[in-house]
PDB file of the backbone (N, CA, C, O) and the ligand in Angstrom, with CONECT records:
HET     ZN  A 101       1
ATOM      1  N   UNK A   1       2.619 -42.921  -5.730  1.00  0.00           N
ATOM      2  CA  UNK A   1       3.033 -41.577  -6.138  1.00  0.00           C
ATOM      3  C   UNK A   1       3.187 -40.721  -4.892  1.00  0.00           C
ATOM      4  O   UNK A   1       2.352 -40.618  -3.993  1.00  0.00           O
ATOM      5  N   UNK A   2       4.266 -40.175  -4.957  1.00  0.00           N
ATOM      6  CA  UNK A   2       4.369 -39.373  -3.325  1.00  0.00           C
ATOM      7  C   UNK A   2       4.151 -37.908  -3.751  1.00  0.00           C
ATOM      8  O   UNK A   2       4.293 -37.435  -4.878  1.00  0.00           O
ATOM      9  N   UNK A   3       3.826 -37.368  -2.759  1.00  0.00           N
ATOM     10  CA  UNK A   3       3.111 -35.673  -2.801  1.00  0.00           C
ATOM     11  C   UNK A   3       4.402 -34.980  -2.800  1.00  0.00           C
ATOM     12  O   UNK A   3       5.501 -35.377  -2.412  1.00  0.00           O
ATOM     13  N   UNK A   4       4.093 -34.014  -3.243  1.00  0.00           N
ATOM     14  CA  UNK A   4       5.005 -32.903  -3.138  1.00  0.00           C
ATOM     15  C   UNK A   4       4.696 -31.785  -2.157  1.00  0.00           C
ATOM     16  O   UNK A   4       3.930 -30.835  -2.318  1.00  0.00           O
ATOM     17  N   UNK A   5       5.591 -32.150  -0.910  1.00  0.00           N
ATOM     18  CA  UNK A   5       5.129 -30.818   0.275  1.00  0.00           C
ATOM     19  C   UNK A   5       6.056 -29.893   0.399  1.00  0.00           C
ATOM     20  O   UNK A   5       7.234 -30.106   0.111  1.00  0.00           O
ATOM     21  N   UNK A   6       5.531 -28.573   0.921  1.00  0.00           N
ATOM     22  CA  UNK A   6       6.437 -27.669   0.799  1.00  0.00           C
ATOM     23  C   UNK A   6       5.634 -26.255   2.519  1.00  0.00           C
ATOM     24  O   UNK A   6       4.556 -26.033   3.070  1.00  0.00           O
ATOM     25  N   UNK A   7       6.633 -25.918   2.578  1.00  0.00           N
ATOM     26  CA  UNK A   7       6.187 -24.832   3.504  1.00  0.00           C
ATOM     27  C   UNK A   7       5.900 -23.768   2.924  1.00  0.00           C
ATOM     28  O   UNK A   7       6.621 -23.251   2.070  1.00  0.00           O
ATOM     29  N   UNK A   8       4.460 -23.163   3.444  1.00  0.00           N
ATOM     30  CA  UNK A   8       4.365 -21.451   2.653  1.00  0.00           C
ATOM     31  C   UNK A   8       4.870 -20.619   3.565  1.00  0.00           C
ATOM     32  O   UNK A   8       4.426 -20.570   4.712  1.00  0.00           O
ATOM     33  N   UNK A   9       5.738 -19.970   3.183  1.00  0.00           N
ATOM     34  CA  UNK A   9       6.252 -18.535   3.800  1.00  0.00           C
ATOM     35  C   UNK A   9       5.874 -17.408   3.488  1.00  0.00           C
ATOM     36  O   UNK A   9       6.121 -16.844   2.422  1.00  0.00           O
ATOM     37  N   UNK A  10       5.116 -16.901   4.572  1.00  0.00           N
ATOM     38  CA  UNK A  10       4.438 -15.727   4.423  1.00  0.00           C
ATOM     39  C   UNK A  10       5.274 -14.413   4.392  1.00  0.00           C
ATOM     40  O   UNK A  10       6.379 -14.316   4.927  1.00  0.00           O
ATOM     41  N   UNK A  11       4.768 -13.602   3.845  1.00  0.00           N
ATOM     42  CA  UNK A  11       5.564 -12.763   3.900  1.00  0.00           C
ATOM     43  C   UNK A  11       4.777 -11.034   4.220  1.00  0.00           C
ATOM     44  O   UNK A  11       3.551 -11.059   4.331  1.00  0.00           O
ATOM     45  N   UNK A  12       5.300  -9.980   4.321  1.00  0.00           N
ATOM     46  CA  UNK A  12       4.209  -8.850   4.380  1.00  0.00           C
ATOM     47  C   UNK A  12       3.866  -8.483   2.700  1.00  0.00           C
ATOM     48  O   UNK A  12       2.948  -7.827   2.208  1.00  0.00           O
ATOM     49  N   UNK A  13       4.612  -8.950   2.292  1.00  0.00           N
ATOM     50  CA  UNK A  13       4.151  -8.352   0.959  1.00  0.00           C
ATOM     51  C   UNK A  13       4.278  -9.398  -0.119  1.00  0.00           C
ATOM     52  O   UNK A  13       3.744  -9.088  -1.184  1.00  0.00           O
ATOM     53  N   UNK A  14       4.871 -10.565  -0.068  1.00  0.00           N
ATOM     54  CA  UNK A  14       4.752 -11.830  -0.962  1.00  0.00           C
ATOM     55  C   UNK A  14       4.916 -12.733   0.009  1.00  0.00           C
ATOM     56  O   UNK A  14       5.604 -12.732   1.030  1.00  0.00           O
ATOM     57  N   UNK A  15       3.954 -13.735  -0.608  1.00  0.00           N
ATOM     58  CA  UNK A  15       4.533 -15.266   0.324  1.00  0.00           C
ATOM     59  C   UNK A  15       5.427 -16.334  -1.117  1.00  0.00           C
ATOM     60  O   UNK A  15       5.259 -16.231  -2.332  1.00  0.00           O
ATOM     61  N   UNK A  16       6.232 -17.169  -0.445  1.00  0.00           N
ATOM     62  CA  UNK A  16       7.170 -17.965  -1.349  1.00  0.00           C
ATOM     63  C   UNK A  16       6.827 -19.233  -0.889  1.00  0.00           C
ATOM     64  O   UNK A  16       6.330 -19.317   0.234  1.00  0.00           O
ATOM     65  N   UNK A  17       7.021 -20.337  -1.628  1.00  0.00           N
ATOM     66  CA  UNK A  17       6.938 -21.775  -1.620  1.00  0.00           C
ATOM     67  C   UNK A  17       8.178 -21.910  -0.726  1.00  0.00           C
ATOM     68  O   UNK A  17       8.921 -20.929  -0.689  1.00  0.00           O
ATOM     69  N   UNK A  18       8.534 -23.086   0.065  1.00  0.00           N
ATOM     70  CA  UNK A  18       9.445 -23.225   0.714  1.00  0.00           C
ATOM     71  C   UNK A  18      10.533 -24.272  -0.227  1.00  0.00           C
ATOM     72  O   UNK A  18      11.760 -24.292  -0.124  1.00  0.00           O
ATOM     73  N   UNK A  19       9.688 -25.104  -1.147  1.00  0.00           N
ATOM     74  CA  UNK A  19      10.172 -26.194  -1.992  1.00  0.00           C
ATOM     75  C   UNK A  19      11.216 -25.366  -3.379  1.00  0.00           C
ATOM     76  O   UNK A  19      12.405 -25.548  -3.639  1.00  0.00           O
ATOM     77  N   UNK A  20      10.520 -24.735  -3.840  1.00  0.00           N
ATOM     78  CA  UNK A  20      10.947 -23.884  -4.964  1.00  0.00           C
ATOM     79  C   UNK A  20      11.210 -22.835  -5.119  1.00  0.00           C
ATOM     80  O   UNK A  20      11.444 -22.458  -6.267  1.00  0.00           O
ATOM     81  N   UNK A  21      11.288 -21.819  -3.896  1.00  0.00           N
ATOM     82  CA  UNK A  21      11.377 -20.298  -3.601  1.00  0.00           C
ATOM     83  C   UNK A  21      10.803 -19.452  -4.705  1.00  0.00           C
ATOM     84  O   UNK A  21      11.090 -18.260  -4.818  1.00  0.00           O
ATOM     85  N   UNK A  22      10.189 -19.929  -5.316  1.00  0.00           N
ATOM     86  CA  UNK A  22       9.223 -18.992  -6.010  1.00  0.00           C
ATOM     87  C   UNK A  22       7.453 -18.212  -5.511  1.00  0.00           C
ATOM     88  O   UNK A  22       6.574 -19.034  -5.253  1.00  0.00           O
ATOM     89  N   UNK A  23       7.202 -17.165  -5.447  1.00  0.00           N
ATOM     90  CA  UNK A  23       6.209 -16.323  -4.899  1.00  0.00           C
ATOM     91  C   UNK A  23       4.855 -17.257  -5.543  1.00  0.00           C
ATOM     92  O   UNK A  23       4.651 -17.741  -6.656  1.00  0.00           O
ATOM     93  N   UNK A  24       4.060 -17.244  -4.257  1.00  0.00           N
ATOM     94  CA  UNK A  24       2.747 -18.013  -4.519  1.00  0.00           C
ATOM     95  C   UNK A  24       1.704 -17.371  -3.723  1.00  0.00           C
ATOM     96  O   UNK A  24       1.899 -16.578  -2.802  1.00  0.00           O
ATOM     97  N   UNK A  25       0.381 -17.860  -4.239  1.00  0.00           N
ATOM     98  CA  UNK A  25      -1.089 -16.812  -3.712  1.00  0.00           C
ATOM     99  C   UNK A  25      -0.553 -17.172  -1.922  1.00  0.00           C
ATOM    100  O   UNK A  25       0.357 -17.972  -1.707  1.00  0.00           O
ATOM    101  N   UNK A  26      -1.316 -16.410  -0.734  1.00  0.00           N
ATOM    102  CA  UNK A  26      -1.091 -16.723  -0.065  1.00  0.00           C
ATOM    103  C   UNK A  26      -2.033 -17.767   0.698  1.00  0.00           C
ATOM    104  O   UNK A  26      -1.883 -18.308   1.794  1.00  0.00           O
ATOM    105  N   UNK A  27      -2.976 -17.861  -0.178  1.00  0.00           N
ATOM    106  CA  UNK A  27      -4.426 -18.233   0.590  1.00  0.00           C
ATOM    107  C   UNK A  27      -4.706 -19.964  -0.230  1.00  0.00           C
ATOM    108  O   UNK A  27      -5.542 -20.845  -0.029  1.00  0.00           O
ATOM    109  N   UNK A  28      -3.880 -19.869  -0.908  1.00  0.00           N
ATOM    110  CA  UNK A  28      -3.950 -21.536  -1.620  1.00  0.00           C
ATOM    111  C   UNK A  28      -3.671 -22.459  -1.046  1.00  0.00           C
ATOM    112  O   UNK A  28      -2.651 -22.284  -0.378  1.00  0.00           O
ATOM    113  N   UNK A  29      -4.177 -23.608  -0.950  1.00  0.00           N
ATOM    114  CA  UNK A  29      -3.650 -25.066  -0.097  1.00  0.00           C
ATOM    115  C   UNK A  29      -2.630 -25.527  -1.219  1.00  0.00           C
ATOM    116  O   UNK A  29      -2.000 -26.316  -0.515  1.00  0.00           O
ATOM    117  N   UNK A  30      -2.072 -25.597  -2.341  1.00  0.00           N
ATOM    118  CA  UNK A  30      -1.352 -26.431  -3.567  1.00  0.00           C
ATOM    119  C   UNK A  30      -0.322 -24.852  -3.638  1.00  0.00           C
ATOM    120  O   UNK A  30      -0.770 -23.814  -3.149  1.00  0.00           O
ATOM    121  N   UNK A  31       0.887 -24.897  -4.225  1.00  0.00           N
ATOM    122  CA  UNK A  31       1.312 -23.901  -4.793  1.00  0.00           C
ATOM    123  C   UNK A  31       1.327 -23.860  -6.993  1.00  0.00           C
ATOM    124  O   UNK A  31       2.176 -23.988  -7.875  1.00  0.00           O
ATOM    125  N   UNK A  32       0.107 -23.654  -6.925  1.00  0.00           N
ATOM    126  CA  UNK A  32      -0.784 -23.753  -8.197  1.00  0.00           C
ATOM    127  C   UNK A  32      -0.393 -23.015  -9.115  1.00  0.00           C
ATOM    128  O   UNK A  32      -0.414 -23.378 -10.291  1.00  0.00           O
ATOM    129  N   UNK A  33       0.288 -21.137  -8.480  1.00  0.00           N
ATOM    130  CA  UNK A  33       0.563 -20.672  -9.509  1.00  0.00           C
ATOM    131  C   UNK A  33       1.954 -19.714  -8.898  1.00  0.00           C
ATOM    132  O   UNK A  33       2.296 -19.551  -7.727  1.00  0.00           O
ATOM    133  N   UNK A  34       2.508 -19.234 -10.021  1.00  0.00           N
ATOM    134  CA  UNK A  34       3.776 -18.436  -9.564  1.00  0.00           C
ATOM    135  C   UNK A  34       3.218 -17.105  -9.644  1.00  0.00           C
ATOM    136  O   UNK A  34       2.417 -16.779 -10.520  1.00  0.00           O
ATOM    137  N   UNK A  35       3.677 -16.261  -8.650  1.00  0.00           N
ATOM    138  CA  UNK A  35       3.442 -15.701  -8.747  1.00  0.00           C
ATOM    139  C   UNK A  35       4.940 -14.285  -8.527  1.00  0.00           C
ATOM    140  O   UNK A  35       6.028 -14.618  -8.055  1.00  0.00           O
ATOM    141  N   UNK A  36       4.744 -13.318  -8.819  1.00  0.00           N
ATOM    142  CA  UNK A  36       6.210 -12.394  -8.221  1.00  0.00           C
ATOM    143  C   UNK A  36       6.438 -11.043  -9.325  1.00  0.00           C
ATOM    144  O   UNK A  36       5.366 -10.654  -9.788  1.00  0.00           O
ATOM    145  N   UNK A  37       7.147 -10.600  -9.606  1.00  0.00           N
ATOM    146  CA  UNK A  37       7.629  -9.268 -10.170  1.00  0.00           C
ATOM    147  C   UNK A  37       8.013  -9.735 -11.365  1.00  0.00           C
ATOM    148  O   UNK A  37       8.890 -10.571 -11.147  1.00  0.00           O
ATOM    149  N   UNK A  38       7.822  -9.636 -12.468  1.00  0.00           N
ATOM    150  CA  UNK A  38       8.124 -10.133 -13.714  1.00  0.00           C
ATOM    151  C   UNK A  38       7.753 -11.334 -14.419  1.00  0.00           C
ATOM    152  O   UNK A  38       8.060 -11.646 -15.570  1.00  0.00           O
ATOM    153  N   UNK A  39       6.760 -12.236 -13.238  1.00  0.00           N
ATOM    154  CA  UNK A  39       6.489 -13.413 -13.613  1.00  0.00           C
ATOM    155  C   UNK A  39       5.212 -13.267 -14.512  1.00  0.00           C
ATOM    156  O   UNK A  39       4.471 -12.304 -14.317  1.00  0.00           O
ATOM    157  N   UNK A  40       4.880 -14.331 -15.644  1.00  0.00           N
ATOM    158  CA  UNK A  40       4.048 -13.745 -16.699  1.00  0.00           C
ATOM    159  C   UNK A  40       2.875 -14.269 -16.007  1.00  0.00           C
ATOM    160  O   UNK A  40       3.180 -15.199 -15.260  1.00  0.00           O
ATOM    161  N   UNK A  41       1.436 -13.932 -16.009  1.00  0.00           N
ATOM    162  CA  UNK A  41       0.185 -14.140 -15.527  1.00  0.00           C
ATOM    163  C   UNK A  41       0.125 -15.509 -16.111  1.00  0.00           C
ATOM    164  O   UNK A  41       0.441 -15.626 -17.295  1.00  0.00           O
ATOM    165  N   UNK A  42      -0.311 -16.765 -15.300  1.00  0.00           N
ATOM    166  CA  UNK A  42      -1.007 -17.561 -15.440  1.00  0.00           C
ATOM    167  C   UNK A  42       0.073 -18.840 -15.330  1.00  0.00           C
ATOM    168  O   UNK A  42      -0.103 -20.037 -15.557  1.00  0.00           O
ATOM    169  N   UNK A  43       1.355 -18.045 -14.857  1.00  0.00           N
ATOM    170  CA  UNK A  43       2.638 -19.429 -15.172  1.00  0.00           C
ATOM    171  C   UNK A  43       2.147 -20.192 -13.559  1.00  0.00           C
ATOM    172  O   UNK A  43       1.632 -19.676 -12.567  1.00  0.00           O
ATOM    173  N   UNK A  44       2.486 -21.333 -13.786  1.00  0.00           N
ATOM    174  CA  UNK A  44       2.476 -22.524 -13.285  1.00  0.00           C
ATOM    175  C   UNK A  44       3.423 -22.776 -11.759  1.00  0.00           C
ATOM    176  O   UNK A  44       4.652 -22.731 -11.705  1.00  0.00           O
ATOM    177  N   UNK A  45       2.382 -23.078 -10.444  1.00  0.00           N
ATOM    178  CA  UNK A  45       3.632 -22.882  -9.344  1.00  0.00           C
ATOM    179  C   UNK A  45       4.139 -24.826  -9.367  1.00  0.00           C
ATOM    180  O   UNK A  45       3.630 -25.716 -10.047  1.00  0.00           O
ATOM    181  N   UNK A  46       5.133 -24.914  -8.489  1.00  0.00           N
ATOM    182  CA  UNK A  46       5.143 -26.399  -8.627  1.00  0.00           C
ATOM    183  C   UNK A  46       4.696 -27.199  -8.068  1.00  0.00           C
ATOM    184  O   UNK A  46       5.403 -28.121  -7.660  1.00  0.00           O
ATOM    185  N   UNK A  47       2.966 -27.152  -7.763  1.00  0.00           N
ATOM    186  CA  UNK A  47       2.573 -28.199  -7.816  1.00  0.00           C
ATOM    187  C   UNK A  47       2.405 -28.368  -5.853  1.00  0.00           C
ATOM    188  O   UNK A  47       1.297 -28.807  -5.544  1.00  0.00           O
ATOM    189  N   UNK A  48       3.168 -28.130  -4.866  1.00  0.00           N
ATOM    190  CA  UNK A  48       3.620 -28.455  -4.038  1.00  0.00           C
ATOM    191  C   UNK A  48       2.424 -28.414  -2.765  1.00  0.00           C
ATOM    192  O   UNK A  48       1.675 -27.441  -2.857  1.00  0.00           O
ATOM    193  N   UNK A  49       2.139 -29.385  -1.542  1.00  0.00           N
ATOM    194  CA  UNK A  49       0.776 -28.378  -1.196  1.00  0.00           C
ATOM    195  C   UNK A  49       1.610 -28.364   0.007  1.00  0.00           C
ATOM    196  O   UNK A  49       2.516 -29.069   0.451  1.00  0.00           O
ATOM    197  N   UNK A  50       0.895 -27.166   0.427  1.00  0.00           N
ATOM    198  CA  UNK A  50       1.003 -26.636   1.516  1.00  0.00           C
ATOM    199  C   UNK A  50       1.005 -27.227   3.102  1.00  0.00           C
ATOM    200  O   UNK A  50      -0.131 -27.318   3.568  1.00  0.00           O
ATOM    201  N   UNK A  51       1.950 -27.587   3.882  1.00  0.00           N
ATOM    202  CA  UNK A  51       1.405 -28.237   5.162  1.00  0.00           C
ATOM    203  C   UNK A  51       2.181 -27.751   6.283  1.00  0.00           C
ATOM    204  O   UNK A  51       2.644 -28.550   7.096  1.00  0.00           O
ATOM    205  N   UNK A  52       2.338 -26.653   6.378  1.00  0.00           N
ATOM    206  CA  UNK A  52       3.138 -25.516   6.939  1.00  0.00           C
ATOM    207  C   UNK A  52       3.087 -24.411   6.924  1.00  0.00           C
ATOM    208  O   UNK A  52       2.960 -23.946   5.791  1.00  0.00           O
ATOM    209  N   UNK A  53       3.144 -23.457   8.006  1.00  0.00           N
ATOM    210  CA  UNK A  53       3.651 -22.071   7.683  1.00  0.00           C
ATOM    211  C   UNK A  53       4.487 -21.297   8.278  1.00  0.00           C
ATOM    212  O   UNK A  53       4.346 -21.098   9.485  1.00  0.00           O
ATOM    213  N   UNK A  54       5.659 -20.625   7.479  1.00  0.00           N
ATOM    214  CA  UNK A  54       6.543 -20.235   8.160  1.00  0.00           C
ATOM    215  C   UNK A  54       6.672 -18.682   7.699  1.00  0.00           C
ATOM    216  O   UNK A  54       5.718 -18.345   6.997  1.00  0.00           O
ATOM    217  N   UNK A  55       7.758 -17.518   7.961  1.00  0.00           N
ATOM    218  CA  UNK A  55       7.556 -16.180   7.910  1.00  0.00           C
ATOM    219  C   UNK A  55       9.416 -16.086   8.041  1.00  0.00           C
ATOM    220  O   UNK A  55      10.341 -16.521   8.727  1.00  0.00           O
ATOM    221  N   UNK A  56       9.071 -14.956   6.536  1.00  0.00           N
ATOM    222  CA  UNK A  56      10.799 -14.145   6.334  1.00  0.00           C
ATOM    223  C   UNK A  56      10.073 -12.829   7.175  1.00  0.00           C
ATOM    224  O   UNK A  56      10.868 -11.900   7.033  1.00  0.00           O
ATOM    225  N   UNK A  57       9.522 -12.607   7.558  1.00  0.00           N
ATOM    226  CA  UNK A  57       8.830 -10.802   7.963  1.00  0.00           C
ATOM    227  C   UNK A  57       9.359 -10.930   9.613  1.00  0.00           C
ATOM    228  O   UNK A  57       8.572 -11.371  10.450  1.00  0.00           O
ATOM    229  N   UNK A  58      10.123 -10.699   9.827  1.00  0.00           N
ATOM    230  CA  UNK A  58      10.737  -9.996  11.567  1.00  0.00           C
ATOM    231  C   UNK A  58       9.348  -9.389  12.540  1.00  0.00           C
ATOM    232  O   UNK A  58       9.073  -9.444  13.739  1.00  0.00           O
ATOM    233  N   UNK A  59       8.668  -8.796  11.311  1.00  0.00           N
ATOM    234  CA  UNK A  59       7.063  -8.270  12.116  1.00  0.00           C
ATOM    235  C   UNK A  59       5.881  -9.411  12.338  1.00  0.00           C
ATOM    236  O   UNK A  59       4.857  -9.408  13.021  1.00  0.00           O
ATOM    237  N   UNK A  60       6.446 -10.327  11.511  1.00  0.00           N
ATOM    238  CA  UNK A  60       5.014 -11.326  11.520  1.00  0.00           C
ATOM    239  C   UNK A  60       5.657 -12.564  12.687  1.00  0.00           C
ATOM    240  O   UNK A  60       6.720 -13.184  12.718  1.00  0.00           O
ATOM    241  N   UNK A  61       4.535 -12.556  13.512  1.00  0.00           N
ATOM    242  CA  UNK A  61       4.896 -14.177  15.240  1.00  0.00           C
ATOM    243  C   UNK A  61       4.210 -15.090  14.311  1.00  0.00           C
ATOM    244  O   UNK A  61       4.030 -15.221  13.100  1.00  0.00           O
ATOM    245  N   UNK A  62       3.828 -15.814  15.721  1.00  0.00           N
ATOM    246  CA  UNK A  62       3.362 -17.316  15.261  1.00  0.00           C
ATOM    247  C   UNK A  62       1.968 -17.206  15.100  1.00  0.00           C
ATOM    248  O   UNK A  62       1.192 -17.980  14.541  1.00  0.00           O
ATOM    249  N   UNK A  63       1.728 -15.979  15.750  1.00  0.00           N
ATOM    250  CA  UNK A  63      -0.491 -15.743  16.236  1.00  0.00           C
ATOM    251  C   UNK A  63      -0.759 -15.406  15.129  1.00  0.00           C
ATOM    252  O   UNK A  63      -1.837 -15.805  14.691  1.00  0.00           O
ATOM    253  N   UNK A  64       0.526 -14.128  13.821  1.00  0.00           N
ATOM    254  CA  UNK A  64       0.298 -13.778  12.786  1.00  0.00           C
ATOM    255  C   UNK A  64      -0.236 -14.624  11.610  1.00  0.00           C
ATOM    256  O   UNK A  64      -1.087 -14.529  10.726  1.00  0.00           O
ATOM    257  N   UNK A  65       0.667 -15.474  12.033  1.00  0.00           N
ATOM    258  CA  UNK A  65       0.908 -16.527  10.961  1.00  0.00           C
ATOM    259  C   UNK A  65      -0.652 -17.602  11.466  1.00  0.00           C
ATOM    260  O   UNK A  65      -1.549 -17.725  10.632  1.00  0.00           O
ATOM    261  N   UNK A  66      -0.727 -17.993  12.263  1.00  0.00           N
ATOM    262  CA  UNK A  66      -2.422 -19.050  12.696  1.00  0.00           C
ATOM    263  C   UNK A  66      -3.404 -17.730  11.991  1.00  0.00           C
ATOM    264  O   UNK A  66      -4.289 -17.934  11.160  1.00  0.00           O
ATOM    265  N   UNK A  67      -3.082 -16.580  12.445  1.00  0.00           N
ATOM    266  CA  UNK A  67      -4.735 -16.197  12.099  1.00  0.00           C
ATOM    267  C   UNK A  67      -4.776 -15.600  10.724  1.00  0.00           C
ATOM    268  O   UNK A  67      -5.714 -14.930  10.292  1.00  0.00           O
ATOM    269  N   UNK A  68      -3.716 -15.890  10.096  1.00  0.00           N
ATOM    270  CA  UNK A  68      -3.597 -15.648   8.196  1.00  0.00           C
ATOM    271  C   UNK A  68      -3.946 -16.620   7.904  1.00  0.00           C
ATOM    272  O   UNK A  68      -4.916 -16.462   7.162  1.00  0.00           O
ATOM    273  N   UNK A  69      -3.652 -17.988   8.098  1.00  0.00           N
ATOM    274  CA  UNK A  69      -4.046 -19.319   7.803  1.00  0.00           C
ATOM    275  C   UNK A  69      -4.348 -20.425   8.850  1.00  0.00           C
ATOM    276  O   UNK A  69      -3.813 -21.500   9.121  1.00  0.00           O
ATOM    277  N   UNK A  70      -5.394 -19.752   9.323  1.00  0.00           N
ATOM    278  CA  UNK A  70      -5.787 -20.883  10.324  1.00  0.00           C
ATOM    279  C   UNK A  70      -6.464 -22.658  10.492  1.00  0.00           C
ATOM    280  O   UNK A  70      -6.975 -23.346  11.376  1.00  0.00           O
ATOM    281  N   UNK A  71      -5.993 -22.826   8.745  1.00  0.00           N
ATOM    282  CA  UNK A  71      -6.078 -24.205   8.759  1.00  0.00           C
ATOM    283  C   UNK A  71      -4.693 -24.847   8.486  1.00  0.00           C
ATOM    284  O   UNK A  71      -4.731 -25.977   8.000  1.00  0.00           O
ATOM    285  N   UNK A  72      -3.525 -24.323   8.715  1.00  0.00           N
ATOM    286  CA  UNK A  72      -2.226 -25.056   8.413  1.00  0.00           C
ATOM    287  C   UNK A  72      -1.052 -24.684  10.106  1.00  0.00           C
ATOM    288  O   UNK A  72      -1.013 -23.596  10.681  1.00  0.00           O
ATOM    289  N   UNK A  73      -0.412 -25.707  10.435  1.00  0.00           N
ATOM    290  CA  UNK A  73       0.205 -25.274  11.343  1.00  0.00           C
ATOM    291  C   UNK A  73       1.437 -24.745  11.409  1.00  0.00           C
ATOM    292  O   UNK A  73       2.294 -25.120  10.609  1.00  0.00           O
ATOM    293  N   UNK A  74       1.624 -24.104  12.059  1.00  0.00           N
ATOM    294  CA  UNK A  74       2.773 -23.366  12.337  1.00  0.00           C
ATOM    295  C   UNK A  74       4.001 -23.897  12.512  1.00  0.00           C
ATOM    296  O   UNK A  74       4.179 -24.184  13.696  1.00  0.00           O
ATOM    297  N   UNK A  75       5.111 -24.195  11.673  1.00  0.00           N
ATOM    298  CA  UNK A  75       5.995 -24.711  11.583  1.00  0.00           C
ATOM    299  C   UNK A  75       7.465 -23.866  12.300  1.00  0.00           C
ATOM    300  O   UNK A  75       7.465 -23.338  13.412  1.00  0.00           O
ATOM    301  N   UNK A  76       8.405 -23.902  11.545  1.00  0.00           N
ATOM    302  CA  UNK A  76       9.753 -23.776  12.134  1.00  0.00           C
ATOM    303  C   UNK A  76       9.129 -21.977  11.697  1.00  0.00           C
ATOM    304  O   UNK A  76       8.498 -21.749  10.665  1.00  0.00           O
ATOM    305  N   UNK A  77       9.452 -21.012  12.625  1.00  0.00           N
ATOM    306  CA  UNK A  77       8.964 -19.615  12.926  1.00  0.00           C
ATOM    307  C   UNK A  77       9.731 -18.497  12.186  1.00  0.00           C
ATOM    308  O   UNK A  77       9.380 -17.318  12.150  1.00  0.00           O
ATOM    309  N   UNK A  78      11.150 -19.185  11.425  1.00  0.00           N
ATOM    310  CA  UNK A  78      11.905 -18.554  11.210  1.00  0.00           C
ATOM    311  C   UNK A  78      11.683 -19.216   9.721  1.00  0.00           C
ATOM    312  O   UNK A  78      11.150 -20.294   9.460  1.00  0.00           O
ATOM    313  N   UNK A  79      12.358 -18.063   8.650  1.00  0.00           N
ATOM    314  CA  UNK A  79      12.381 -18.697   7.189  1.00  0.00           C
ATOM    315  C   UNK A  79      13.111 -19.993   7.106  1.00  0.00           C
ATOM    316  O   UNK A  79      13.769 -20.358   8.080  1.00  0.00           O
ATOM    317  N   UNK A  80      13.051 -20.718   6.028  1.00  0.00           N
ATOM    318  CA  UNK A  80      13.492 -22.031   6.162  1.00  0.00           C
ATOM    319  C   UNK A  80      14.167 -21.832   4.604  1.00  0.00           C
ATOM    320  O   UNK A  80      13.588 -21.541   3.557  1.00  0.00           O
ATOM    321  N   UNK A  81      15.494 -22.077   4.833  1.00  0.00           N
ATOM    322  CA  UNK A  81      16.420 -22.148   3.790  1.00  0.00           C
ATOM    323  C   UNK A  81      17.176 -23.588   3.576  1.00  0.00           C
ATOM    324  O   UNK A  81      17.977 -24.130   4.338  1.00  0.00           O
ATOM    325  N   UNK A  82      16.699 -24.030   2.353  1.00  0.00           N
ATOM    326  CA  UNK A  82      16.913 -25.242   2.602  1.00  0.00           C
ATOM    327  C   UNK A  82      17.133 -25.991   1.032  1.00  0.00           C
ATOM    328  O   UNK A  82      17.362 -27.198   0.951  1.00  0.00           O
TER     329      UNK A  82
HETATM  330 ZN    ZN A 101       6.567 -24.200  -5.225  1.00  0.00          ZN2+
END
């Protein structure tokens, strides 16, 4: 069974899954739940874990991004559209 990985993109005010572009906690290793503006409490993220981190925020570097989550590494610095 192969994992489902995905990059978290942090953001200043939401972070998004990189796999599914849907808004997720920022502090989760799995993207467990959805999260965002209209999304209903408790819906389901996909599943995806985390082994990356990347940033849509122009204000947030790479030091931003290690010392928000300083157990995942710092991946491609720029959002990843993909
Ligand atoms: Zn996801």
């Amino acid at each position: 069974m192969s994992e489902l990985t995905a990059t978290l993109i942090i953001g200043r005010y939401q972070s998004t899954c990189s796999r599914c572009h849907r808004g997720t906690l920022m502090s989760t290793s799995h993207h467990t739940r959805e999260l965002g503006y209209g999304v209903p409490a408790g819906k389901r993220g996909c599943g995806a874990r985390f082994v990356d981190t990347a940033t849509s925020d122009i204000g947030y570097t790479a030091k931003t991004l290690r010392e928000l989550r300083p157990d995942l590494p710092v991946g491609d610095p720029l959002h990843r559209t993909h």
